[in-house]
C-alpha positions in Angstrom: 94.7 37.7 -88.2 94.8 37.0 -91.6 98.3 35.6 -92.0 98.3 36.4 -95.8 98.1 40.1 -95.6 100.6 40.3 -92.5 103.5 38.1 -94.6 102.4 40.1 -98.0 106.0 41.3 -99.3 104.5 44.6 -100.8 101.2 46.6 -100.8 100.7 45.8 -104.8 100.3 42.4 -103.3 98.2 43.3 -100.5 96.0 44.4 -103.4 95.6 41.6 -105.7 95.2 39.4 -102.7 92.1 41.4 -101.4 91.0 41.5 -105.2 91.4 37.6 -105.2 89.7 37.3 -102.1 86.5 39.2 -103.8 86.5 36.8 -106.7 86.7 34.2 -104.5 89.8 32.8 -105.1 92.3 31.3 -102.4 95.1 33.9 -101.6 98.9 31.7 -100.9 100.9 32.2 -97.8 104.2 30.7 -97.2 103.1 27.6 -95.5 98.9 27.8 -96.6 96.3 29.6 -98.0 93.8 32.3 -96.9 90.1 32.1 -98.2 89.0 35.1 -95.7 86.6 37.7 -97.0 88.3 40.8 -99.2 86.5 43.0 -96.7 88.3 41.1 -93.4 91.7 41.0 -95.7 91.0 44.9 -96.4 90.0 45.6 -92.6 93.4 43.8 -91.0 95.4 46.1 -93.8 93.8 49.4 -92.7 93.8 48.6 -89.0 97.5 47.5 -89.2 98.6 50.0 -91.5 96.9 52.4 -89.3 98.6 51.1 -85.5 101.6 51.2 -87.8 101.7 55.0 -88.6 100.6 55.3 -84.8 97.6 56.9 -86.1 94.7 54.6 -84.8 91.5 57.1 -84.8 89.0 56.4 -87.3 89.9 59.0 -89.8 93.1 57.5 -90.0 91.7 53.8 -90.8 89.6 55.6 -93.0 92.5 57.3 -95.0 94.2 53.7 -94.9 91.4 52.0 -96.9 91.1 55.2 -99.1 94.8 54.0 -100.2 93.7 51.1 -101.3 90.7 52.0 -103.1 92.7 54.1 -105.2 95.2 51.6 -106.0 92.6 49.0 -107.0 91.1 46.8 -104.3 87.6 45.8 -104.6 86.2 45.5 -101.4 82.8 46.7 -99.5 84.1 49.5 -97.8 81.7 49.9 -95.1 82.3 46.3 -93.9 85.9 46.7 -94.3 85.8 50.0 -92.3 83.9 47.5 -89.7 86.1 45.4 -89.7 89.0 47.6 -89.0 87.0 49.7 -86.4 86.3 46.5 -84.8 90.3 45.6 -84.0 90.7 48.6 -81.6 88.7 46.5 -79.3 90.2 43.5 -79.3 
C-alpha cells in the first residue's frame, strides 16, 4: 500500500501526488515520504476507489482511472490498470 494515497485528504491531492510521482518527485505523508511509481500510486487509487464503491470488476477500475485522467494525472494507464487488476488477487 502506498500510504500517501490512502492518508491523501482529497482526490485533487491524489492527483498532484500521482503527477509528482511521474516527475519523479517525492510525494509527503504524515510521518514520511512516498517515491512509488505514478502508475502504482494511480493503480492503489482505482483499486481502492473501486472496493470502495463495491464495484470491483474491471470496468469499474477502469471507470476509476478514467476519473483521474480527466482530472489531470499523468500516468501509463495500462500499467496502472495492471496494477489495480493485480490487487483483486492479493
Amino acid at each position: 500500500m502506498t500510504d500517501a494515497i490512502t492518508e491523501a485528504c482529497s482526490f485533487e491531492e491524489v492527483v498532484e501526488i500521482i503527477n509528482s510521482s511521474n516527475r519523479g518527485e517525492s510525494s509527503g505523508y504524515f510521518g514520511g515520504t512516498d517515491t512509488r511509481d505514478a502508475e502504482i500510486m494511480a493503480g492503489q487509487y482505482a483499486w481502492e476507489a473501486a472496493e470502495d464503491s463495491g464495484y470491483t470488476d474491471d470496468e469499474s477500475i477502469k471507470a476509476q482511472l478514467d476519473i483521474l485522467v480527466e482530472a489531470g494525472a499523468e500516468f501509463d494507464y495500462s500499467a496502472a490498470l495492471e496494477n489495480a487488476i493485480g490487487r483483486k488477487k492479493q
